[in-house]
Biopython code that builds the backbone (N, CA, C, O; Angstrom):
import numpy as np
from Bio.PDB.StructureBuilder import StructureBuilder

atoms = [
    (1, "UNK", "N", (41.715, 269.398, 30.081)),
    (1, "UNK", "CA", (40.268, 269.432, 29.922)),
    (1, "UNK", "C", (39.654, 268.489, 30.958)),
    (1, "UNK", "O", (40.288, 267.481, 31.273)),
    (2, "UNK", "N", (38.940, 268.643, 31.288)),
    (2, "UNK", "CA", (37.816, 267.920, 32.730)),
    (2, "UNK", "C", (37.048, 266.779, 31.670)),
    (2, "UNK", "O", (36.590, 266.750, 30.527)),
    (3, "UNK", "N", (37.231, 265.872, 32.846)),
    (3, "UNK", "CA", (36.711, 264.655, 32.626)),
    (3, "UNK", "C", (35.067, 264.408, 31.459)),
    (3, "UNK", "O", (34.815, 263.867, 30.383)),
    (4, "UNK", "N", (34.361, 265.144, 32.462)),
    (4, "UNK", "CA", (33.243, 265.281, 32.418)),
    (4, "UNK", "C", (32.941, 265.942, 30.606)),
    (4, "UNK", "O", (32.192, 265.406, 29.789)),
    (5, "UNK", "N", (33.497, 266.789, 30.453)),
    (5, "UNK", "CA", (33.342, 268.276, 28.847)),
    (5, "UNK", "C", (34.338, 266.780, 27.987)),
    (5, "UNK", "O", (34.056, 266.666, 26.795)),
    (6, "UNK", "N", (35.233, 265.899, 28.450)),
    (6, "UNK", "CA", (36.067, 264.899, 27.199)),
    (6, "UNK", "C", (34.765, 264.149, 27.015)),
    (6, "UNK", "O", (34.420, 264.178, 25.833)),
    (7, "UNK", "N", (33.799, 263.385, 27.921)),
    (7, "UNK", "CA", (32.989, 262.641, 27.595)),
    (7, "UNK", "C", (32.189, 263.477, 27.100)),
    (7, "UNK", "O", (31.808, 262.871, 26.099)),
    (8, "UNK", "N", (31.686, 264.414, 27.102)),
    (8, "UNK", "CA", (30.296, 265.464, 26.385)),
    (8, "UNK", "C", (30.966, 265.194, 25.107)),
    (8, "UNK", "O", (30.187, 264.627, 24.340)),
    (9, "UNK", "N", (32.292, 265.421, 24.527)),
    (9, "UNK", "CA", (32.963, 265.269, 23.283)),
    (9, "UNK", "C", (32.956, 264.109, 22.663)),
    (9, "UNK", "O", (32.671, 263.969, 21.474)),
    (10, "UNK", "N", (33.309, 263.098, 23.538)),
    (10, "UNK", "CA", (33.329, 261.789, 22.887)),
    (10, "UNK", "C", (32.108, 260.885, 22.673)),
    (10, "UNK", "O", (32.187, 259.820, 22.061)),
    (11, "UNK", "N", (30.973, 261.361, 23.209)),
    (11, "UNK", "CA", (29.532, 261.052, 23.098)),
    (11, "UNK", "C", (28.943, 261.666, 21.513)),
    (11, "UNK", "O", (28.198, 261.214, 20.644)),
    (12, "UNK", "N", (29.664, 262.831, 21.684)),
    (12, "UNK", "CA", (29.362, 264.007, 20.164)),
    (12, "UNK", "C", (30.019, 263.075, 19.546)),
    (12, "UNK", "O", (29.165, 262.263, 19.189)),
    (13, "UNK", "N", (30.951, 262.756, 19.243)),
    (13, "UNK", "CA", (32.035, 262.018, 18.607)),
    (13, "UNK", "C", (31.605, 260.716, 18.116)),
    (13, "UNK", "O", (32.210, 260.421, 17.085)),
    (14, "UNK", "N", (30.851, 259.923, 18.460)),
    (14, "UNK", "CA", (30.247, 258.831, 18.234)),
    (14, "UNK", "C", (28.944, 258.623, 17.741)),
    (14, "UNK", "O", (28.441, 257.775, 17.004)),
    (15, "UNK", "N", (28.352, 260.036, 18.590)),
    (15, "UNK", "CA", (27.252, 260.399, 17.822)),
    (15, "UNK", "C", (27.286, 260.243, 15.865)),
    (15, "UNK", "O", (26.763, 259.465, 15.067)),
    (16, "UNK", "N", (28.115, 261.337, 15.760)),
    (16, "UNK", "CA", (28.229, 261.863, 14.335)),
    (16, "UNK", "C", (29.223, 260.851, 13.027)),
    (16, "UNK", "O", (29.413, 260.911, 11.812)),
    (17, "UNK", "N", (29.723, 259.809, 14.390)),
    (17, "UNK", "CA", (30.531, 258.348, 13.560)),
    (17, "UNK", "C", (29.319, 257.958, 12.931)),
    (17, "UNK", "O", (29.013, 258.159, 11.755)),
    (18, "UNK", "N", (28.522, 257.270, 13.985)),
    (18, "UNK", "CA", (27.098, 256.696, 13.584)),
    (18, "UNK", "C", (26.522, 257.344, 12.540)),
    (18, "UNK", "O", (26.573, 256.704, 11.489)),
    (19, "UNK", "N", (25.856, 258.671, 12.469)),
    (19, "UNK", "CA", (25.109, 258.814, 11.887)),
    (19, "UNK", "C", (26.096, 259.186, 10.119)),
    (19, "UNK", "O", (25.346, 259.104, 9.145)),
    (20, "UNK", "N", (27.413, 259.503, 9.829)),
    (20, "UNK", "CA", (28.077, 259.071, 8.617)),
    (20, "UNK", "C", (28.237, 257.602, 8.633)),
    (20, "UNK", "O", (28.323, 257.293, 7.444)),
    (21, "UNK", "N", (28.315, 256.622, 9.296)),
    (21, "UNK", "CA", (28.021, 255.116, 8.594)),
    (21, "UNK", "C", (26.744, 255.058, 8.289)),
    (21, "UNK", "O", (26.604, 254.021, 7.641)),
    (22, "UNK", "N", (25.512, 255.718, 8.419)),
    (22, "UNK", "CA", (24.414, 255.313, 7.845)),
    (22, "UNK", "C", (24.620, 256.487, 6.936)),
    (22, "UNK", "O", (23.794, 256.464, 6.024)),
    (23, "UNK", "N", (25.076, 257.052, 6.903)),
    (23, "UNK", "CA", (24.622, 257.701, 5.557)),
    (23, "UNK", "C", (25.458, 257.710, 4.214)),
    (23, "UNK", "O", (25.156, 258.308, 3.181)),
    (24, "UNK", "N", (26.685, 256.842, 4.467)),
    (24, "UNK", "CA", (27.770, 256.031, 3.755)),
    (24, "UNK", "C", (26.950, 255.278, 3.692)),
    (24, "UNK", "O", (26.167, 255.942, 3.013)),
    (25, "UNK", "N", (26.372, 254.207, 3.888)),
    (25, "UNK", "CA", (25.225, 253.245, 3.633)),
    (25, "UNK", "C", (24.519, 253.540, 2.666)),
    (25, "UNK", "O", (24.652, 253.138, 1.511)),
    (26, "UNK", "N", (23.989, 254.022, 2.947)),
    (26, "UNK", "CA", (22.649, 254.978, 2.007)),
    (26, "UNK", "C", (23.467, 255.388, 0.936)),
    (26, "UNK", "O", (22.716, 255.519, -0.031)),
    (27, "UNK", "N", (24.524, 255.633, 0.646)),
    (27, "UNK", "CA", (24.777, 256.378, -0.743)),
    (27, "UNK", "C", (25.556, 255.244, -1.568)),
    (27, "UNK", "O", (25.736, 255.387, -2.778)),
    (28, "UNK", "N", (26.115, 253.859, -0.721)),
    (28, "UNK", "CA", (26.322, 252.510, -1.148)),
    (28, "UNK", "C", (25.348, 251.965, -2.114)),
    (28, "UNK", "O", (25.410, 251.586, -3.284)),
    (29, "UNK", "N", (23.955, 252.105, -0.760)),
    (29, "UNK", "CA", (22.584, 251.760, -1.614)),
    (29, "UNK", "C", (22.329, 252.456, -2.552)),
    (29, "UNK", "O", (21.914, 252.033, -3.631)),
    (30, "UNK", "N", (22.534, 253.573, -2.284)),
    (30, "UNK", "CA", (21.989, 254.019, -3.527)),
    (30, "UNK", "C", (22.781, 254.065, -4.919)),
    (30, "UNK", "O", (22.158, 254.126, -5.979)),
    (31, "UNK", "N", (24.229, 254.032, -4.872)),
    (31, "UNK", "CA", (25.101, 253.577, -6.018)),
    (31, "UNK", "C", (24.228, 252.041, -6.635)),
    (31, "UNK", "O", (23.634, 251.925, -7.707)),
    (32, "UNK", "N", (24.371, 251.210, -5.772)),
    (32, "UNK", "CA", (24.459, 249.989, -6.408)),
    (32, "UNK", "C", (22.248, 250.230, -7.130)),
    (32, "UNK", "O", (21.675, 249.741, -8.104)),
    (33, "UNK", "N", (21.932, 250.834, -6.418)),
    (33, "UNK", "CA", (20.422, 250.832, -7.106)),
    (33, "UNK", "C", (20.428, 251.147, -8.533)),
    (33, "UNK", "O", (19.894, 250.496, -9.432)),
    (34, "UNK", "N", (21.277, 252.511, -8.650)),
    (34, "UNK", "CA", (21.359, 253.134, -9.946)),
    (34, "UNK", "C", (22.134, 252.061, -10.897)),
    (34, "UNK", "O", (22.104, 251.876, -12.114)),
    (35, "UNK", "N", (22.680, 251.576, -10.074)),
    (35, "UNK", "CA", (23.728, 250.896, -11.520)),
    (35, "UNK", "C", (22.904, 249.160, -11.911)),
    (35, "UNK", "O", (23.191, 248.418, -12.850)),
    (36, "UNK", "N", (21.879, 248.942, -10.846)),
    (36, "UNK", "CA", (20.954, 247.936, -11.060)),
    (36, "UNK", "C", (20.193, 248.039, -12.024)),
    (36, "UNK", "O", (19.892, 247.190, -12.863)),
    (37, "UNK", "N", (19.610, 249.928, -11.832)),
    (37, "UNK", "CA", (18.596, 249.908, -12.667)),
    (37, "UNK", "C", (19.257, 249.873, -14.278)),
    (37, "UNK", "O", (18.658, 249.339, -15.213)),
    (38, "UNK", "N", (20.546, 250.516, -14.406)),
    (38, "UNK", "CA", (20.910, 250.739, -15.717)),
    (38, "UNK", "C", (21.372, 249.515, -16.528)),
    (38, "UNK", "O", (21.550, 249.581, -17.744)),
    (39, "UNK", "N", (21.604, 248.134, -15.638)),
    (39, "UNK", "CA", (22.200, 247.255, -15.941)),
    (39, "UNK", "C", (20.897, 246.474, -16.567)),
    (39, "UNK", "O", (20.734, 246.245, -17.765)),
    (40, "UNK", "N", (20.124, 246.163, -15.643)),
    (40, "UNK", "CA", (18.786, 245.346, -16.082)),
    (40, "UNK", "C", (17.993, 246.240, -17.141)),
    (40, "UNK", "O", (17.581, 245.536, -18.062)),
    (41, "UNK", "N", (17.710, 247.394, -17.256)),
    (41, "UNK", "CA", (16.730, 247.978, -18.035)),
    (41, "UNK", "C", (17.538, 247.619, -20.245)),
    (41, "UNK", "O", (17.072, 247.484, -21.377)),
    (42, "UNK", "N", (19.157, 247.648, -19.417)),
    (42, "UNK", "CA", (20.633, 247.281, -20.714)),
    (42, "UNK", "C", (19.416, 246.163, -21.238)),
    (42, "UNK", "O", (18.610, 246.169, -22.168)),
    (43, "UNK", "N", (19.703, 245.310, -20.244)),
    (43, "UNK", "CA", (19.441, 243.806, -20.767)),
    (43, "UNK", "C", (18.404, 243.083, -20.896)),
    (43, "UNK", "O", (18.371, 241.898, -21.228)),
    (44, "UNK", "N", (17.175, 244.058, -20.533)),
    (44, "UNK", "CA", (15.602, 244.264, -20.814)),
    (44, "UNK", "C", (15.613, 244.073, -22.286)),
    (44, "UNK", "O", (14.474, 243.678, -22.536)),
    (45, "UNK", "N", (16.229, 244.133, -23.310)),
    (45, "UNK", "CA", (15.680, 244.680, -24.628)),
    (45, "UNK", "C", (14.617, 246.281, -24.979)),
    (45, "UNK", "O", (14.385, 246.974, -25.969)),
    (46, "UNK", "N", (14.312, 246.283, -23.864)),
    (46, "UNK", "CA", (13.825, 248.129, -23.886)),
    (46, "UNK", "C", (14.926, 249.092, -24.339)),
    (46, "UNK", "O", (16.144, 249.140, -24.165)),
    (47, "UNK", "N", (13.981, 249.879, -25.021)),
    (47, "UNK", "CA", (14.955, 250.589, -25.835)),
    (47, "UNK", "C", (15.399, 251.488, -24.285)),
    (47, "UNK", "O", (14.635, 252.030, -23.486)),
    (48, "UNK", "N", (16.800, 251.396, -24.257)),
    (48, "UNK", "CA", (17.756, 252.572, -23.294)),
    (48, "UNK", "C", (18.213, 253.857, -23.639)),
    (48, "UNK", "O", (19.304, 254.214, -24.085)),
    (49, "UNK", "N", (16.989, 254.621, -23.303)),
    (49, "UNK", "CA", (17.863, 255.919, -23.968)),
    (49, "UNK", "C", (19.229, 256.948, -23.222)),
    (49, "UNK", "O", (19.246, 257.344, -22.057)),
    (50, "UNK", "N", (19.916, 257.114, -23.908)),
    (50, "UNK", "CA", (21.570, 257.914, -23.436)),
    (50, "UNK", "C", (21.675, 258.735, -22.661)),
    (50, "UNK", "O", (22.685, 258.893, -21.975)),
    (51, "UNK", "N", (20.369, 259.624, -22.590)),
    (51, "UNK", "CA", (20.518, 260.455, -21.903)),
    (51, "UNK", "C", (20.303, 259.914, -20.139)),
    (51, "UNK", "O", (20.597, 260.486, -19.090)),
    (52, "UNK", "N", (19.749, 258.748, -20.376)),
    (52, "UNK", "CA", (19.212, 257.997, -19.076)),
    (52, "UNK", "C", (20.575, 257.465, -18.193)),
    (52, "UNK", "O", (20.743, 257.562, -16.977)),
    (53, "UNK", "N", (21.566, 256.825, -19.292)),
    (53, "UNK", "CA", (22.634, 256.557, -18.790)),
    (53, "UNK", "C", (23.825, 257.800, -18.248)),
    (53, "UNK", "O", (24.472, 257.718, -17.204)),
    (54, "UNK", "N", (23.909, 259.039, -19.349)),
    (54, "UNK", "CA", (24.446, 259.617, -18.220)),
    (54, "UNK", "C", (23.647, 260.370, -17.155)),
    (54, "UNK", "O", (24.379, 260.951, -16.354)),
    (55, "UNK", "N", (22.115, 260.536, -16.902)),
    (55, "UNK", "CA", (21.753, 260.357, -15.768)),
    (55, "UNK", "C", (22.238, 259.248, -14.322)),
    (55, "UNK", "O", (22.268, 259.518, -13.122)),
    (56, "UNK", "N", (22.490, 258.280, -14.871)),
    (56, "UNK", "CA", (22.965, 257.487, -14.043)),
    (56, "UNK", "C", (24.121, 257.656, -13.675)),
    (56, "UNK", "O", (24.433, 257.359, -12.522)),
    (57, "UNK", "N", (24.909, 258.101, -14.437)),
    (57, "UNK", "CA", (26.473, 257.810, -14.595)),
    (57, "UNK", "C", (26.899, 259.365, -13.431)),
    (57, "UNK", "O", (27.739, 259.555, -12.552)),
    (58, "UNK", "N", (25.740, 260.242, -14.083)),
    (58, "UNK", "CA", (26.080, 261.110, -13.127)),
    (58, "UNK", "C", (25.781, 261.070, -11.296)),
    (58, "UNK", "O", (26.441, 261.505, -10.353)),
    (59, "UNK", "N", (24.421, 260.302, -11.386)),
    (59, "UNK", "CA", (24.125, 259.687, -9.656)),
    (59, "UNK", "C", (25.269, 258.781, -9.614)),
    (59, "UNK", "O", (25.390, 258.510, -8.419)),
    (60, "UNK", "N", (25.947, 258.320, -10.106)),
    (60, "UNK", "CA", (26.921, 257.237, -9.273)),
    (60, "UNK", "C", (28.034, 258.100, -9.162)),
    (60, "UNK", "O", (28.611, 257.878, -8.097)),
    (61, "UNK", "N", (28.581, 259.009, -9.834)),
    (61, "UNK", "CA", (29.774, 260.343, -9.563)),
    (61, "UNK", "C", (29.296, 260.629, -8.046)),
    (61, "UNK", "O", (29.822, 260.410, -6.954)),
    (62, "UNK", "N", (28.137, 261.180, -8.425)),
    (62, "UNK", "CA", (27.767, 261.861, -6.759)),
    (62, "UNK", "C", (27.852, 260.955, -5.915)),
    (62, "UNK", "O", (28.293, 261.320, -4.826)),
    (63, "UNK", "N", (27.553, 259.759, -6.034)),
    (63, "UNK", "CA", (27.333, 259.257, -4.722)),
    (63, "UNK", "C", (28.644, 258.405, -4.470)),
    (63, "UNK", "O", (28.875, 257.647, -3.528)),
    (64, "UNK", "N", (29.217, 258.636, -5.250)),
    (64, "UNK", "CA", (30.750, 258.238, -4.911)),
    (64, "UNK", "C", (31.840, 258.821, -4.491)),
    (64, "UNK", "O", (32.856, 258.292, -4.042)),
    (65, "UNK", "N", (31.515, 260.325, -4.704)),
    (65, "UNK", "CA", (31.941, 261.452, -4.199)),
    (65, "UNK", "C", (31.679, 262.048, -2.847)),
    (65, "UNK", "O", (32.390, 262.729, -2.109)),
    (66, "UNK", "N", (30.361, 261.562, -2.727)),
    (66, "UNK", "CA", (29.594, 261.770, -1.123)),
    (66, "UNK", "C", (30.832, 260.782, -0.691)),
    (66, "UNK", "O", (31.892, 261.290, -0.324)),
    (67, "UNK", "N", (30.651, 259.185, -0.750)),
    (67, "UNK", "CA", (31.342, 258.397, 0.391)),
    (67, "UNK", "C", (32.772, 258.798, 0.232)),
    (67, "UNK", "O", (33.301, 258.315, 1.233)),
    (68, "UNK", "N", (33.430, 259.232, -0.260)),
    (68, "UNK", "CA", (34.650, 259.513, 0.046)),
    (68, "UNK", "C", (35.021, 260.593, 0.122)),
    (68, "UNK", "O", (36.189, 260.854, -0.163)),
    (69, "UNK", "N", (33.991, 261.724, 0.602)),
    (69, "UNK", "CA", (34.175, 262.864, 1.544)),
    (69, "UNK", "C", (33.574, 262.570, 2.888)),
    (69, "UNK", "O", (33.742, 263.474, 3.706)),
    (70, "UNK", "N", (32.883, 261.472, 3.324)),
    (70, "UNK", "CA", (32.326, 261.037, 4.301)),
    (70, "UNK", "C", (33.273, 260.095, 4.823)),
    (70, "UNK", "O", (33.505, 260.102, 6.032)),
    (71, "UNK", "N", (33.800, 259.354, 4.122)),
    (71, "UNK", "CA", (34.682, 258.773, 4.181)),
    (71, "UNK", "C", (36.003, 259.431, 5.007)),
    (71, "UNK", "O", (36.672, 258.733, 5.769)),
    (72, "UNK", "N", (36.246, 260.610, 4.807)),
    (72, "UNK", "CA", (37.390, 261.582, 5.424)),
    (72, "UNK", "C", (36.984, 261.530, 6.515)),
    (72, "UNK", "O", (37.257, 260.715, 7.397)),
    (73, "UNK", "N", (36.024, 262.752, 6.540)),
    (73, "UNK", "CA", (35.679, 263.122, 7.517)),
    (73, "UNK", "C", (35.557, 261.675, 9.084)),
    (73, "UNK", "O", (36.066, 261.738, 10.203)),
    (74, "UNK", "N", (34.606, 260.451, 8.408)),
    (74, "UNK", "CA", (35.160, 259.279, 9.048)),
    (74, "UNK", "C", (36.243, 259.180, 9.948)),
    (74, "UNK", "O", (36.061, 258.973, 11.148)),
    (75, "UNK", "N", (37.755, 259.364, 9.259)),
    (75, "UNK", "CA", (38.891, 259.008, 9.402)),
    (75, "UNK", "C", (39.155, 259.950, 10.124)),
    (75, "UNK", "O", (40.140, 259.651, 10.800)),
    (76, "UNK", "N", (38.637, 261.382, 10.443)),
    (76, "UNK", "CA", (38.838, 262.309, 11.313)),
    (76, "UNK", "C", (38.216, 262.428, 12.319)),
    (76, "UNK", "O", (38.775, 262.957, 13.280)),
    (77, "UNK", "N", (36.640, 261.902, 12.446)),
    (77, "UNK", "CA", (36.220, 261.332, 13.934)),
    (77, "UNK", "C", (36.684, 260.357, 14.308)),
    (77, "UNK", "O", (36.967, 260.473, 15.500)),
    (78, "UNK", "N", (36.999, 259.136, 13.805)),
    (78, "UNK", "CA", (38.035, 258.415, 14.172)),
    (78, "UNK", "C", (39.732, 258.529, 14.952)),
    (78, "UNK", "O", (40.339, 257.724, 15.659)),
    (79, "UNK", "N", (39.996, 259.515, 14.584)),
    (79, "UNK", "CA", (41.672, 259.872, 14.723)),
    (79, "UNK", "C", (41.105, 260.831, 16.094)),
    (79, "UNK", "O", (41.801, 260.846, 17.108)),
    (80, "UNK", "N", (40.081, 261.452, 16.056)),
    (80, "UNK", "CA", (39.669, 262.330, 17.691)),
    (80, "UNK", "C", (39.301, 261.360, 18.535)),
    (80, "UNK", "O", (39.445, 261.489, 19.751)),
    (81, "UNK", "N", (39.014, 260.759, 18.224)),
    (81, "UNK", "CA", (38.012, 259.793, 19.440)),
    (81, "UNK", "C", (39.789, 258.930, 19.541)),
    (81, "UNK", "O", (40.442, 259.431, 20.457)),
    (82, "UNK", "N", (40.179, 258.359, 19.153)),
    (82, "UNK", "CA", (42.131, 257.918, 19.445)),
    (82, "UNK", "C", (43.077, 259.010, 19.994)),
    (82, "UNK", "O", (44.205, 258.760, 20.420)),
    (83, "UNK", "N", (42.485, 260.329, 19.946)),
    (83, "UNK", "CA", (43.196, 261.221, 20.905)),
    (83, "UNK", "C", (42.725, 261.634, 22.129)),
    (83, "UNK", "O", (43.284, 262.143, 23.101)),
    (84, "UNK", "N", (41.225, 261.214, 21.822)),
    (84, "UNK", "CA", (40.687, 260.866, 23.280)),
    (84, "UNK", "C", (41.552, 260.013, 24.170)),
    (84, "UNK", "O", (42.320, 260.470, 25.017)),
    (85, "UNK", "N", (41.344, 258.586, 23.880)),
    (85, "UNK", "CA", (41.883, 257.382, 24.458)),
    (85, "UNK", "C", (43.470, 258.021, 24.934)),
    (85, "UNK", "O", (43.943, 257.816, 26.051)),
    (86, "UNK", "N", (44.058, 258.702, 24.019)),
    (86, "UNK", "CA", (45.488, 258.712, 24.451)),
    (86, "UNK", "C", (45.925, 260.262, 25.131)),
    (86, "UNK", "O", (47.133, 260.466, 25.248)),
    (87, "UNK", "N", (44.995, 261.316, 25.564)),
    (87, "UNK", "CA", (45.125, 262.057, 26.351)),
    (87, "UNK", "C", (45.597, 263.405, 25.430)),
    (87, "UNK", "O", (46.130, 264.397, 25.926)),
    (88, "UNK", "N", (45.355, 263.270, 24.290)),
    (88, "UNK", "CA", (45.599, 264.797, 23.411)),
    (88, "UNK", "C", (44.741, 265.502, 22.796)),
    (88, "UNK", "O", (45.021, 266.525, 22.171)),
    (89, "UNK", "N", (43.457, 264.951, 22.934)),
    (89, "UNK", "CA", (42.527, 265.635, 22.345)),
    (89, "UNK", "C", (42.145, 267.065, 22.618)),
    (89, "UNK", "O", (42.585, 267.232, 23.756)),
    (90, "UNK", "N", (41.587, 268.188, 22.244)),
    (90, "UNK", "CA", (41.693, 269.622, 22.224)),
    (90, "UNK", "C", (43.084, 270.352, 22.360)),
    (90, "UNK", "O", (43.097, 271.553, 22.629)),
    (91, "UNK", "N", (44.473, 269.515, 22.145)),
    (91, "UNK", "CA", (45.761, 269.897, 21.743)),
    (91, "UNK", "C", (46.161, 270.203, 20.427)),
    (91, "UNK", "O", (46.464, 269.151, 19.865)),
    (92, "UNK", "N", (46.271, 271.005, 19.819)),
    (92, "UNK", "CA", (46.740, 271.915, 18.803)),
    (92, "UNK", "C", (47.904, 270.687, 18.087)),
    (92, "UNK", "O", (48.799, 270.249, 18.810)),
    (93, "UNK", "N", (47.799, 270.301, 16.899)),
    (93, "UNK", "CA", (48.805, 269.260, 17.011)),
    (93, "UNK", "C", (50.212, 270.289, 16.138)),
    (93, "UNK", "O", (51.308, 269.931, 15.707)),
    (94, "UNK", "N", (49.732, 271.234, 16.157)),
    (94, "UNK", "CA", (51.021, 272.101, 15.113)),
    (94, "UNK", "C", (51.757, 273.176, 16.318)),
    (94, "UNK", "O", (52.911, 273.584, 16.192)),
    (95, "UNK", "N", (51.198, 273.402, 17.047)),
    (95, "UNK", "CA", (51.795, 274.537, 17.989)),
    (95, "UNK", "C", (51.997, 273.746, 19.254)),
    (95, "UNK", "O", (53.150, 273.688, 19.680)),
    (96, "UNK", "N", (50.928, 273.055, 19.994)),
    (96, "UNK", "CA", (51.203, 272.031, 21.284)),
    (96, "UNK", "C", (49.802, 272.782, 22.195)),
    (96, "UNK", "O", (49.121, 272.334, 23.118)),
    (97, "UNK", "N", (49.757, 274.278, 21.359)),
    (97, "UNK", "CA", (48.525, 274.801, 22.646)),
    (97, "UNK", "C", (47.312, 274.568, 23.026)),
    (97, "UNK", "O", (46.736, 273.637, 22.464)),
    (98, "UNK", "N", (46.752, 275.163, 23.836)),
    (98, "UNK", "CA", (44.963, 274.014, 23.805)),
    (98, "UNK", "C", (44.301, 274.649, 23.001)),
    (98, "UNK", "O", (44.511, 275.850, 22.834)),
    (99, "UNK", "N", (43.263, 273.912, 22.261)),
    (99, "UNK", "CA", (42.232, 274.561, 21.010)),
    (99, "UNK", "C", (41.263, 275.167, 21.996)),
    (99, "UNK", "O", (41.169, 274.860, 23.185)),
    (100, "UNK", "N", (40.650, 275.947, 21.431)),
    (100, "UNK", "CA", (39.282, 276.978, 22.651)),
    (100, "UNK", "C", (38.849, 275.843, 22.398)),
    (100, "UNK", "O", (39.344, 274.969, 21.686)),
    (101, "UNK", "N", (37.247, 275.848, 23.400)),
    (101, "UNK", "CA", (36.524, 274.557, 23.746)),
    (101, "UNK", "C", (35.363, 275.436, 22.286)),
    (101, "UNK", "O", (34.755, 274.697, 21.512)),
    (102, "UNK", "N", (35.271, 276.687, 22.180)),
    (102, "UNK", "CA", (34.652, 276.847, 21.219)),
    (102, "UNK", "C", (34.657, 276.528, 19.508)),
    (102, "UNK", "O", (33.834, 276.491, 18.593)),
    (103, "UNK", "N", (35.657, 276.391, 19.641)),
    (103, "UNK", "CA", (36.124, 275.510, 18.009)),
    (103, "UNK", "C", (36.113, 274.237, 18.390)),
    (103, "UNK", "O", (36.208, 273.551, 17.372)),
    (104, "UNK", "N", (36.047, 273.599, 19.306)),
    (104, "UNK", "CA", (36.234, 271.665, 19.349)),
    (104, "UNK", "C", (34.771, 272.139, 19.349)),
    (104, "UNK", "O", (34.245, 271.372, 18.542)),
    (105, "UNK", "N", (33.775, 273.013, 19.822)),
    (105, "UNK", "CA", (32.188, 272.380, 19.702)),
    (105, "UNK", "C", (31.915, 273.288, 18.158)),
    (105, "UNK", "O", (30.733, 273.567, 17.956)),
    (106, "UNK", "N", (32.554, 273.578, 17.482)),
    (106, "UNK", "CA", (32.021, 273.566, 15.959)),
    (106, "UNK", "C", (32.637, 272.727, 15.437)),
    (106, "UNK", "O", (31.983, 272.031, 14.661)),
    (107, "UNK", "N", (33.690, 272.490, 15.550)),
    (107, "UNK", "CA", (34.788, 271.159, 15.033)),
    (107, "UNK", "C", (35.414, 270.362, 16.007)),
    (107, "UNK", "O", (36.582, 270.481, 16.378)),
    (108, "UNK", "N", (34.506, 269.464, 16.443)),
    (108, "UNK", "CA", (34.737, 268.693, 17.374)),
    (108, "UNK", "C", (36.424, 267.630, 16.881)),
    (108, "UNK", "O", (37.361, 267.440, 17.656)),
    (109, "UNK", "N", (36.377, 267.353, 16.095)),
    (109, "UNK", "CA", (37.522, 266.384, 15.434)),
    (109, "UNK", "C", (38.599, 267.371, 15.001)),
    (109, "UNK", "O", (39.370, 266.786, 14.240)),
    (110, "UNK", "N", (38.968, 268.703, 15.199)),
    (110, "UNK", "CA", (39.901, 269.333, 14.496)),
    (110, "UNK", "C", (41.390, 269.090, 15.434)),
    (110, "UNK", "O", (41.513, 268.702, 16.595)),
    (111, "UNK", "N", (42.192, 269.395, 14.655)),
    (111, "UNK", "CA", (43.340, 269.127, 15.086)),
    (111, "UNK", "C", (44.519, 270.038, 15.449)),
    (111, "UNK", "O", (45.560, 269.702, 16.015)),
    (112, "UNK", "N", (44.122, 271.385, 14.970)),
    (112, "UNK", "CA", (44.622, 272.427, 15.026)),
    (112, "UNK", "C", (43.803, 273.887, 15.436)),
    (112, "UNK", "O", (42.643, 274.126, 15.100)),
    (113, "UNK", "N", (44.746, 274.873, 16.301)),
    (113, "UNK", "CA", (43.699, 275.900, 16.432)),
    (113, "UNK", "C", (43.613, 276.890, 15.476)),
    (113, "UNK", "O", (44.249, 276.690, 14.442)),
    (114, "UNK", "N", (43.009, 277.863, 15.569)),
    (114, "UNK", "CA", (42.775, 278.504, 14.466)),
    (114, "UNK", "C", (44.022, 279.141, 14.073)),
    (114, "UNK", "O", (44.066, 279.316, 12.855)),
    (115, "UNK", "N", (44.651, 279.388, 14.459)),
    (115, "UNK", "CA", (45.753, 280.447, 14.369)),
    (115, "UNK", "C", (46.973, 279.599, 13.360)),
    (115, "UNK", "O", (47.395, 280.054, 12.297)),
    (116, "UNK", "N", (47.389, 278.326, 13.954)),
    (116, "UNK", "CA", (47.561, 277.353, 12.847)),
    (116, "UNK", "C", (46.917, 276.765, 11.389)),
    (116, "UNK", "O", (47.506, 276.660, 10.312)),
    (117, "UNK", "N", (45.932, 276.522, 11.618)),
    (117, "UNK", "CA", (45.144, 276.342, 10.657)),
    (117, "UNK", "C", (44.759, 277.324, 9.629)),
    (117, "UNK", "O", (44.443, 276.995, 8.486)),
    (118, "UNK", "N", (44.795, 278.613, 10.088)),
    (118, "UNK", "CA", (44.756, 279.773, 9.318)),
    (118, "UNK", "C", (46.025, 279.822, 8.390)),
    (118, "UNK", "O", (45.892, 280.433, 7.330)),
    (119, "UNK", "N", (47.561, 279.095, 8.746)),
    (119, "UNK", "CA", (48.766, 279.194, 8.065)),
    (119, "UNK", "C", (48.914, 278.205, 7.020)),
    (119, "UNK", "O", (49.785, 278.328, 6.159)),
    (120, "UNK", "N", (48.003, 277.099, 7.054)),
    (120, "UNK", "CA", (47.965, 276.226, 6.010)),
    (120, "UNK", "C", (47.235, 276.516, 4.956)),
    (120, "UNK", "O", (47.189, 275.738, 4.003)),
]
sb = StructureBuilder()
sb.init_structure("model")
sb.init_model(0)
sb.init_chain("A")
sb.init_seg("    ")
for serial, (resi, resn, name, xyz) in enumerate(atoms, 1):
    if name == "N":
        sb.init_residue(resn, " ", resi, " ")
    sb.init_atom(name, np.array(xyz, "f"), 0.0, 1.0, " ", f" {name:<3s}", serial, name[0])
structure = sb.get_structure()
């Protein structure tokens, strides 16, 4: 792959790091908000009604579920942008062949081409 199309990738690549650490952020914040509000409103003496808590209980599922599918995905722009650095990136890691440049620009971080990936 040409110099020039690895950096168009690894610019994408950093791009989309960035913008999942802020939005792993945001669902941090927003865990710890929900569980603020349910904790203080506890210890308010206001009456807490149940249904409020598993409202809550259910925003903290989700948003705990968000970061550790964001979280993956993370670990997979991460592991592309390290196959950058080490000269394998758009290499098929199951067959050895090159991935089309058209699947690295829908799945910039993938690791396999379709034809592999179709066998898993």
């Amino acid at each position: 792959m040409k110099k020039r199309k690895l950096t168009q990738f690894e610019k994408m690549l950093h791009g989309a790091r960035r913008a999942l650490l802020e939005e792993i952020g945001e669902c941090y914040d927003e865990t710890l908000r929900v569980s603020g509000d349910s904790s203080s409103e506890a210890l308010s003496g206001y009456f807490f009604h149940p249904a409020e808590a598993g409202s809550n209980n259910y925003e903290q599922d989700r948003a705990a579920g968000l970061i550790t599918s964001k979280s993956g995905m993370l670990k997979e722009i991460e592991s592309a942008l390290a196959r950058i650095r080490e000269g394998r990136f758009g290499v098929c890691e199951e067959c050895g062949c090159n991935i089309p440049l058209a699947r690295l620009e829908a799945i910039p971080y993938c690791r396999a081409c379709v034809k592999c990936k179709s066998r898993t």
